[in-house]
C-alpha positions as a Markdown table, in Angstrom:
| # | Residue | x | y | z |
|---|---|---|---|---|
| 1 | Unk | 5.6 | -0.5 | 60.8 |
| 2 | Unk | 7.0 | 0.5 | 57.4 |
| 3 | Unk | 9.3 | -1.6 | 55.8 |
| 4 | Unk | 12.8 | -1.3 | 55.5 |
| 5 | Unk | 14.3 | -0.8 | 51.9 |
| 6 | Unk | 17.1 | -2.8 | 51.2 |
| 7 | Unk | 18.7 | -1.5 | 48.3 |
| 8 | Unk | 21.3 | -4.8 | 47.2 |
| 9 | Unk | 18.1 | -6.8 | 46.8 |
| 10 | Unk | 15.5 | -5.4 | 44.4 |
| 11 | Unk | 12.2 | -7.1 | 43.2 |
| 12 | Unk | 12.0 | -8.7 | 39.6 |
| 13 | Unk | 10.5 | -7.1 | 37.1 |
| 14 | Unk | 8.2 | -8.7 | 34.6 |
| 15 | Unk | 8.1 | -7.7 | 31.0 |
| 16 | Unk | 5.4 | -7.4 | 29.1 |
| 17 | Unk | 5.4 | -9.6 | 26.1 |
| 18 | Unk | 6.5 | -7.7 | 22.6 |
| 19 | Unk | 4.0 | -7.7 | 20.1 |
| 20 | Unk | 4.5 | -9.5 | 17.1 |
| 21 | Unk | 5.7 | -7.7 | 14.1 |
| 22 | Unk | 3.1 | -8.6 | 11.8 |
| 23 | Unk | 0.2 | -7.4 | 13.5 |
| 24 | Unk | 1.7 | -4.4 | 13.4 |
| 25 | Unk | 3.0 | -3.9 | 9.5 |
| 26 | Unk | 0.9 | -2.8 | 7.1 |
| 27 | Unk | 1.1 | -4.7 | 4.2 |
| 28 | Unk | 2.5 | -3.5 | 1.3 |
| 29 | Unk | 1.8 | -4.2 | -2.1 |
| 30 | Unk | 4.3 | -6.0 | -4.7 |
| 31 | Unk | 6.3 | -4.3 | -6.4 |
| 32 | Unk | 5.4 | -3.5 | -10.4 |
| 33 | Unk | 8.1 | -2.4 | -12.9 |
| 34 | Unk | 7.5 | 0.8 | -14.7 |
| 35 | Unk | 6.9 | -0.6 | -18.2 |
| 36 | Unk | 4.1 | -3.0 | -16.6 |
| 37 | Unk | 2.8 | 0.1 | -14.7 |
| 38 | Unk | 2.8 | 2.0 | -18.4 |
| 39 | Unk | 0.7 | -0.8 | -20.1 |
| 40 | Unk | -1.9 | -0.6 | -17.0 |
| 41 | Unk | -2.4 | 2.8 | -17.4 |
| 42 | Unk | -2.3 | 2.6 | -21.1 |
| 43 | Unk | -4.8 | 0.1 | -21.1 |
| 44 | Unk | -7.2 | 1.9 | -18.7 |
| 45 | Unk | -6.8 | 5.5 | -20.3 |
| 46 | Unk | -7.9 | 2.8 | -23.7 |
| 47 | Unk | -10.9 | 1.9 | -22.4 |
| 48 | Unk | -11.9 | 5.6 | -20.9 |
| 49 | Unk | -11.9 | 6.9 | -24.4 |
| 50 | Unk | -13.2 | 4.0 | -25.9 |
| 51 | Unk | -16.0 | 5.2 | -23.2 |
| 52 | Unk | -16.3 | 8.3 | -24.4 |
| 53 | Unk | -16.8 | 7.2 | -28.1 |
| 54 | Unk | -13.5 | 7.6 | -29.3 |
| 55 | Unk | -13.6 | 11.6 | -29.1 |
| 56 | Unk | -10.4 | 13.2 | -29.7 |
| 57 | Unk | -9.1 | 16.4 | -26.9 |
| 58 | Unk | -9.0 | 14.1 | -24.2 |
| 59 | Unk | -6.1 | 12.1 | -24.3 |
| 60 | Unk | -4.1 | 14.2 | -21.5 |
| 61 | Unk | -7.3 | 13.8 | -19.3 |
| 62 | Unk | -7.7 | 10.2 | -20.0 |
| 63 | Unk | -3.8 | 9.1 | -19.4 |
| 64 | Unk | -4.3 | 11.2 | -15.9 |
| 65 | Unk | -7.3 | 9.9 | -14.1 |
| 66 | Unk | -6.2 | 6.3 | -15.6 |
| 67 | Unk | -2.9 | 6.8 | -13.8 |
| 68 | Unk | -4.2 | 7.8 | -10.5 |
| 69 | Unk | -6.7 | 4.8 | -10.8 |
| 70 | Unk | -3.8 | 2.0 | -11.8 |
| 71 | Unk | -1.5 | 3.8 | -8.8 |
| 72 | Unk | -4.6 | 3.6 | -6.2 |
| 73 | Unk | -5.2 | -0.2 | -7.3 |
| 74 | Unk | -1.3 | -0.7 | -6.9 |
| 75 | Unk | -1.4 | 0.9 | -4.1 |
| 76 | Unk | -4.6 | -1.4 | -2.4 |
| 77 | Unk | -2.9 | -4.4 | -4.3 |
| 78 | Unk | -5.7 | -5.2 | -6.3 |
| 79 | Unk | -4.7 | -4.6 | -9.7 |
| 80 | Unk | -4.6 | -8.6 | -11.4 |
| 81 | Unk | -1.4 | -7.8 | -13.2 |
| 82 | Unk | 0.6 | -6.9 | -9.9 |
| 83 | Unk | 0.2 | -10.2 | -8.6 |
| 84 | Unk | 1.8 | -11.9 | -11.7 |
């Protein structure tokens, strides 16, 4: 025989547990000021051309791809500097 529904008495529900907040976060890298940021790339876009033998018509290029590398060690946190 099917059971009758009584609608002033209802079953209680069980909630699943919340996940914790830091197993979900990424973390995030600290945070560098601009003029510390400037010497990092500066310092890298140094040693590219001191690399290339000191050859001049490259400085643009150098100061570029030493910025993207100093952002995309910021960025992974594992520039030395950004932990300072």
């Amino acid at each position: 025989m099917p059971r009758e529904k009584n609608p002033e008495v209802t079953p209680a529900r069980k909630r699943a547990p919340r996940k914790r907040a830091a197993a979900t976060e990424v973390s995030r890298p600290s945070f560098v000021d601009p003029q510390q940021r400037a010497a990092l790339i500066a310092r890298a876009a140094y040693f590219r051309a001191m690399n290339r033998g000191f050859a001049p018509g490259h400085e643009v290029e150098d100061w570029v791809a030493a910025e993207a590398e100093v952002d995309a060690e910021l960025l992974r946190g594992t520039t030395r500097a950004a932990h300072t």
